[in-house]
C-alpha positions in Angstrom: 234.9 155.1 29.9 233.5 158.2 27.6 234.8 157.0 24.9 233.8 153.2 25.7 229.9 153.9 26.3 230.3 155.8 22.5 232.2 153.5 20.8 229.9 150.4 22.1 226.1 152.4 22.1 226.0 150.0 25.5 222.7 151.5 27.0 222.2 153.1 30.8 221.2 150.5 32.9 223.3 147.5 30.6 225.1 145.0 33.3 229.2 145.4 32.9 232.0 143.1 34.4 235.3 145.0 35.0 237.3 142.3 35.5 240.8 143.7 36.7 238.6 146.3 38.3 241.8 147.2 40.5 241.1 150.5 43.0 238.1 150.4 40.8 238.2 154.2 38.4 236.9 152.4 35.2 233.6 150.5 37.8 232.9 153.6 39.2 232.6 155.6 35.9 230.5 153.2 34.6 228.3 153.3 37.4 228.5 157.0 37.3 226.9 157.0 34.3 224.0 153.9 35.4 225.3 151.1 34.3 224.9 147.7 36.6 228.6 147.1 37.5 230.5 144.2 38.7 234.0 144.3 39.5 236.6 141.7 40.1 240.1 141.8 41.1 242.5 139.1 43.1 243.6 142.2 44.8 241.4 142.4 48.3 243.9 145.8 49.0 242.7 147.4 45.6 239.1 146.1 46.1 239.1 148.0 49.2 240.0 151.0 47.4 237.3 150.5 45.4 234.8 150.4 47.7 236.1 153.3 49.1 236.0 155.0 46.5 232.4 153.8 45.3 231.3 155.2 48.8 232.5 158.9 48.2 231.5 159.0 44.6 227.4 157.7 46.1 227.4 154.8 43.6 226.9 150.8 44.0 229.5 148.3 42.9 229.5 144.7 43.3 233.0 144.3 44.1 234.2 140.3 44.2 237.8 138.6 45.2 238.1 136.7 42.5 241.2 135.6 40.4 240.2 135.9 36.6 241.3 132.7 35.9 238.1 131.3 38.1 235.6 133.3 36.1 232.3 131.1 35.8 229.6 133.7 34.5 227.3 132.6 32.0 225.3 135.0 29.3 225.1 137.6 32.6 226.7 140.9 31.1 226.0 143.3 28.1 229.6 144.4 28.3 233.1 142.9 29.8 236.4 145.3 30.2 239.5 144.3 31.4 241.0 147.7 31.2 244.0 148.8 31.8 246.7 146.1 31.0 244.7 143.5 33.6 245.3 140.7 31.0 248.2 138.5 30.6 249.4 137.8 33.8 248.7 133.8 33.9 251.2 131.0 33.2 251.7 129.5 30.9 250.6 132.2 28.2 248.3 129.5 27.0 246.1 130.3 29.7 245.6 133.9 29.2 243.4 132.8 26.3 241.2 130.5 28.4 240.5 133.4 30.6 239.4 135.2 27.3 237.3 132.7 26.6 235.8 132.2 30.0 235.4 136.6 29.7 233.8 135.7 26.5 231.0 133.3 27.9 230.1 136.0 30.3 228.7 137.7 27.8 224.7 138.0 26.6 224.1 137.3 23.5 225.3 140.1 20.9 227.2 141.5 24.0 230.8 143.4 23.3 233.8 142.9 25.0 236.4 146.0 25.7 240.2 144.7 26.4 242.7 147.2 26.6 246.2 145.7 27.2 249.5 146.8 26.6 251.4 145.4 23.5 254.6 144.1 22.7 255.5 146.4 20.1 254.3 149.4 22.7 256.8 148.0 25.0 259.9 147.7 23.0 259.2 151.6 22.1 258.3 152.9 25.3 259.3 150.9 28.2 259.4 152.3 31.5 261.5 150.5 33.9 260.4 152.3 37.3 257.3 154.3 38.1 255.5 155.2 41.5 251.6 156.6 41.7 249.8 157.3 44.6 246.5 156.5 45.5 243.7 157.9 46.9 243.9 157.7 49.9 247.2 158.6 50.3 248.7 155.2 50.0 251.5 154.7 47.5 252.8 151.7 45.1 256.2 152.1 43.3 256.9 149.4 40.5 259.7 148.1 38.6 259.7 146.4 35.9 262.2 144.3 34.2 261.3 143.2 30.1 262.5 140.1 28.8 262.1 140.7 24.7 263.5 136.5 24.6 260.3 135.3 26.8 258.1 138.0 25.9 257.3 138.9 29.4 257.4 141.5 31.9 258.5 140.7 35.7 257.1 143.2 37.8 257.8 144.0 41.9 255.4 146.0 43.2 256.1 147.6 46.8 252.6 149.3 48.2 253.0 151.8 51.0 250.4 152.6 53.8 251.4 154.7 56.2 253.5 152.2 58.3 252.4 148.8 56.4 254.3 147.7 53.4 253.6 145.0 50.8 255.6 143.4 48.1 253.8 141.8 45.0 255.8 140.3 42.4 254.5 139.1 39.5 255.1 138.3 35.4 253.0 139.8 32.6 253.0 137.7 29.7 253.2 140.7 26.5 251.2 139.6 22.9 251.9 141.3 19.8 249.2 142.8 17.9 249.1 139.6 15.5 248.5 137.6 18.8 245.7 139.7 20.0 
C-alpha cells in the first residue's frame, strides 16, 4: 500500500475501490493513511473479516457484497486496486476483460488503476500446489490448487475453518501471460 500511495502521488483524502477487498488488509491500509475506501468482495465471510478488522484498526470502510462482474460505478474513484491475484476468476476468460473495463469506468478522469495479479510465467516457475494461512481471528483456510498449463487455468478448493463450521469453495482462475496483460 506504501509503495502504491508513492508510486501513484494519489492524495490523502482521494476515493479508492478495492475491489477483491477480501478480509480487507489492502482497504484498511488505505484508510489508515485517509484515503475514502470502498471495498468489494463476493465473499460475505471475508467481508466480515473486514469489518472486523476495520473496527479494531478505528477506521471507516464501505464494505459491499458485490461480485466484480456487476461493477456499475461511473467516474466515482481517483484510484481502483484489485490486489492480490482478485482478477481472472470469470468464465469465459473473455469476461475478465469486461470486468477491466467496467474497473476502468470507475475511474475519474486522469484516475490510475493498480492490478496486481499473478502471471502465467510466475506460475509455471513457482507453483505451489497446497498452502494453509490463518486468519485473524483465528479462523483458518487451507487451499489446493491444481494448474492446467493446456487451459491456462488454475482450479482452486478452498476449505475455511471456524472453530466447528467448515466451508468449501471451489473455484477456476483463469492465468494471462504478461503479453495478455
Amino acid at each position: 500500500v506504501a509503495w502504491i500511495i508513492k508510486t501513484t502521488g494519489i492524495k490523502s483524502h482521494a476515493k479508492i475501490l478495492d475491489v477483491g477487498c477480501g478480509v480487507g488488509k489492502h482497504a484498511v491500509a488505505f484508510a489508515k493513511n485517509g484515503f475514502d475506501v470502498t471495498g468489494i468482495d463476493v465473499s460475505r465471510i471475508f467481508l466480515k473479516q473486514a469489518a472486523l478488522l476495520a473496527s479494531q484498526e478505528k477506521v471507516l470502510l464501505k464494505l459491499k457484497h458485490l461480485p466484480m462482474h456487476l461493477l456499475s460505478y461511473k467516474e466515482e474513484f481517483n484510484l481502483v486496486t484489485s490486489l492480490f491475484t482478485s482478477f481472472g476468476y470469470y468464465s469465459p476468460r473473455s469476461r475478465n476483460l469486461v470486468i477491466f473495463k467496467r474497473m476502468a469506468k470507475a475511474l475519474k478522469p486522469g484516475g490510475m488503476m493498480v492490478l496486481d495479479a499473478t502471471y502465467r510465467e510466475a506460475i509455471e516457475r513457482y507453483f505451489q500446489p497446497k498452502t494453509w494461512r490463518i486468519l485473524d481471528d483465528g479462523s483458518f483456510v487451507l487451499e489446493k490448487r491444481i494448474y492446467s498449463r493446456k487451459r491456462k487455468q488454475i482450479y482452486n478448493d478452498w476449505l475455511y475453518v471456524d472453530g466447528k463450521r467448515r466451508k468449501h469453495y471451489r473455484f477456476n482462475l483463469h492465468l494471462f501471460s504478461i503479453k495478455e496483460f
